[in-house]
C-alpha positions in Angstrom: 60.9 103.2 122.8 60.6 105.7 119.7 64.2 106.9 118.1 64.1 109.2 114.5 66.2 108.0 111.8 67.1 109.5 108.3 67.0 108.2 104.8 70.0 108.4 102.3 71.5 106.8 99.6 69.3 103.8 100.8 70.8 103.8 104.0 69.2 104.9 107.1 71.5 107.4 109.7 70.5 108.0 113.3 72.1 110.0 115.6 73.9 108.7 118.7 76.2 109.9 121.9 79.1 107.3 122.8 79.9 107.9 126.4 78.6 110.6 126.5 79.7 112.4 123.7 78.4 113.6 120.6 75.8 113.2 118.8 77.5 111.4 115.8 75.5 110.0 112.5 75.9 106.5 112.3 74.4 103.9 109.6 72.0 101.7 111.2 72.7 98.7 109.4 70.9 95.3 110.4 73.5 93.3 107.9 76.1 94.3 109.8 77.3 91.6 112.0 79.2 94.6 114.6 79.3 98.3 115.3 81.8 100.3 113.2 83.7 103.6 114.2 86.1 105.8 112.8 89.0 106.8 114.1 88.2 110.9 115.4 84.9 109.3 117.3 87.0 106.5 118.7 89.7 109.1 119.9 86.6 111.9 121.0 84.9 109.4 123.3 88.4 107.8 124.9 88.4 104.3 123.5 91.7 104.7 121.5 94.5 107.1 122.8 96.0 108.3 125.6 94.2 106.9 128.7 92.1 104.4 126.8 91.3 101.2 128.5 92.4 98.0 126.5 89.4 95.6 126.1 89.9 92.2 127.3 91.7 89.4 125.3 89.1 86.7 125.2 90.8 84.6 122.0 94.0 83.7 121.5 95.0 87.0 119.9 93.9 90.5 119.7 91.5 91.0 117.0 92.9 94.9 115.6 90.8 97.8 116.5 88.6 95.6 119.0 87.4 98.3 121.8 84.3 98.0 124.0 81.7 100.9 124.0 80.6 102.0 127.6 77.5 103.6 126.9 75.6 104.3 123.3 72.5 106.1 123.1 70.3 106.3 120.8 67.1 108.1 121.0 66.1 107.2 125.2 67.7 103.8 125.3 71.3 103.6 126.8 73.0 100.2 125.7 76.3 99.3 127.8 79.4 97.3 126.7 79.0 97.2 123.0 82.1 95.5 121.3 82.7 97.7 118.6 85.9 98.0 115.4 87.8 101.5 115.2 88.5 101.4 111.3 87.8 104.1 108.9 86.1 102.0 106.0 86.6 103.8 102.8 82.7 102.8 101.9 81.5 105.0 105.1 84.0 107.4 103.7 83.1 107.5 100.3 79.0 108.0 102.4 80.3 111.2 104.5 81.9 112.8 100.9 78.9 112.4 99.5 76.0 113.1 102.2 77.8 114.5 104.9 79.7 113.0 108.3 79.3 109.4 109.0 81.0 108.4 111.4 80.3 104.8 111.7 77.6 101.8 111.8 75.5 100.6 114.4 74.7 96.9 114.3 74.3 93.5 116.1 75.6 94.1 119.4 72.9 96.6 119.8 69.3 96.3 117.8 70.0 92.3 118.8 69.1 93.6 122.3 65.7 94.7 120.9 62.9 93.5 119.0 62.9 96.7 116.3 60.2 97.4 113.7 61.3 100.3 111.1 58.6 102.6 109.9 60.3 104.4 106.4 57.5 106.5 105.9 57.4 108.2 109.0 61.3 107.5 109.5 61.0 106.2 112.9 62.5 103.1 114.9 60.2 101.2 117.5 62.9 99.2 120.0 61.3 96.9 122.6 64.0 95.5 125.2 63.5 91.1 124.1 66.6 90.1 127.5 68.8 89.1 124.7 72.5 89.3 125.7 74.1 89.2 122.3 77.6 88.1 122.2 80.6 89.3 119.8 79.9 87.8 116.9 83.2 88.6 115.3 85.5 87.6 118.1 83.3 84.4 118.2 83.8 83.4 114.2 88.0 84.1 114.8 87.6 81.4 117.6 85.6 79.0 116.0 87.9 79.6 112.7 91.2 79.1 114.8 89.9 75.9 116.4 89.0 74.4 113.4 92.2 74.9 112.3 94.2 73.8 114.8 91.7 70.7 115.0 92.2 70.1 110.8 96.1 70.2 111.2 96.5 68.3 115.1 98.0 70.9 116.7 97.1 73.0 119.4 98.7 76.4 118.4 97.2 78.4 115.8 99.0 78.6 112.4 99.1 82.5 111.3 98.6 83.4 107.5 101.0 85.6 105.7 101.0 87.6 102.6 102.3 85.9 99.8 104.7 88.6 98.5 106.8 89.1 101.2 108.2 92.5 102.1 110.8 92.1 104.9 109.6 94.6 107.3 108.8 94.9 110.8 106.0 97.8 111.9 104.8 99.2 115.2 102.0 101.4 116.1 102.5 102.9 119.1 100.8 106.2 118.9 98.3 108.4 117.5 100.1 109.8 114.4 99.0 109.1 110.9 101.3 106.1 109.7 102.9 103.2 111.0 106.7 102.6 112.1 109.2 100.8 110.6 111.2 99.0 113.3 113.4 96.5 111.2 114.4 95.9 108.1 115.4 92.3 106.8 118.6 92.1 105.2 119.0 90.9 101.4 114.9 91.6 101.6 112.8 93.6 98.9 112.6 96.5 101.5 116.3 96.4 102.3 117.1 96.8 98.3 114.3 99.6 97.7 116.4 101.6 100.5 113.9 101.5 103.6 115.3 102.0 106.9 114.1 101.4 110.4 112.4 105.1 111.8 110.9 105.4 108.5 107.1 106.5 109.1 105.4 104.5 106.4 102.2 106.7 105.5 100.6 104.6 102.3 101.6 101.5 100.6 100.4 101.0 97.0 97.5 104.4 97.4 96.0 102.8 100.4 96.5 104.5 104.0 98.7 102.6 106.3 97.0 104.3 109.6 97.3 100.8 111.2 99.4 97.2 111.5 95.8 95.9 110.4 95.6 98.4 107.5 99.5 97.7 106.3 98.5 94.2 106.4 95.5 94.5 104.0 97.4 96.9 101.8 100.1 94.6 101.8 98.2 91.5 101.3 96.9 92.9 97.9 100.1 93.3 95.9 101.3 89.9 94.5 104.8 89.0 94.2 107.1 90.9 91.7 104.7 94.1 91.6 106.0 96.9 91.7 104.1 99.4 94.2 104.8 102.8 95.1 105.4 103.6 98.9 105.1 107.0 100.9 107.3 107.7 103.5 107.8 109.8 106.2 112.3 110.0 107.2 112.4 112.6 109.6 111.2 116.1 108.1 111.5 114.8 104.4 108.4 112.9 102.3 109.6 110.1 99.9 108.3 108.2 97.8 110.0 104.6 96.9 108.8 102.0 94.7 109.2 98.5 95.8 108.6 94.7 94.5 107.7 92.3 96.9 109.5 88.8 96.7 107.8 85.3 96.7 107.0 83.7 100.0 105.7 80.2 100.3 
């Protein structure tokens, strides 16, 4: 099976419909150990949102953004029940300001299915179905990861890591918005002195986008303890900005 691609800042784009929707440009990337897809797609094709069906839990916790892809075509094949990541990657980001959209990147889960051969003159993919049934490559690293933890420390629960500076604040994410919810707030913590409150919408922590529990979580994970940070917030129709310091953890 034939499929065109196109070449760009020494990546190559191809064009796709996921479940039936689209087309959308996506990197095809054969590093990439899953498939990648911003946030719009993911809400366009009904794997996030309103009526979206939760993938399985198949580990001892949910990894964040984890959705299944029905159907993704590319060129005449049809590959079904890709597990895929809703993030918007700056790096795909900083790709679509400079070259136009890209929404995404398609990788293991489907050219593992394939036996593919890549033709850059004439800019053209040959796919040839090899029975392969690749698993999720991700969700299968987390398990062996957990398990050798809880092996290494003789317990059978899983230990959870935790950003060193600790903030003191409980979020939630329970809806489409831009942001996440603040739901608590510790008392005698950093975020109780800075003045945050619970039904604060916190929209960026330190410049990066909080959009997510997994994104506040990386934000948050990069400022060390005693840094001051500045934090935008959302308290009903007023925008505030409040500048925090972390504490030590342990």
């Amino acid at each position: 099976m034939l499929a065109k691609g196109r070449l760009f800042s020494g990546h190559i784009a191809v064009q796709v419909k996921i479940n039936d929707k689209g087309p959308y440009r996506l990197i095809f990337d054969t590093g990439a150990p899953t498939m990648l897809l911003t946030t719009k797609v993911a809400k366009e094709c009904g794997l996030i949102g309103a009526g979206a069906k939760k993938p399985a839990i198949r580990a001892p916790f949910a990894i964040p953004g984890q959705v299944t892809i029905g159907k993704l075509e590319l060129g005449g094949l049809a590959a079904k029940n890709l597990p895929a990541i809703v993030l918007d990657h700056p790096t795909v980001a900083a790709i679509a300001d400079m070259f136009g959209p890209v929404e995404g990147i398609v990788g293991f889960p489907f050219f593992a299915r394939y036996r593919t051969s890549i033709d850059y003159q004439a800019k053209q993919f040959t796919f040839s179905p090899n029975g392969y049934e690749p698993t999720d490559v991700v969700l299968s690293l987390m398990n062996s990861l957990m398990a050798r933890s809880a092996e290494r420390n003789k317990t059978p629960q899983p230990k959870v890591l935790v950003p060193a500076a600790q903030w003191g604040l409980l979020l939630e994410k329970s809806d489409d918005e831009a942001g996440v919810t603040i739901t608590g707030v510790m008392a005698q913590s950093a975020a109780a002195r800075a003045g945050l409150q619970s039904g604060d919408r916190l929209m960026t922590l330190d410049g990066r986008w909080t959009d997510s529990i997994a994104d506040a979580f990386a934000a948050a994970a990069a400022v060390k303890p005693g840094q001051t940070v500045e934090l935008a917030l959302r308290r009903q129709d007023k925008e505030l900005r409040i500048r925090l310091a972390p504490l030590s953890g342990f």
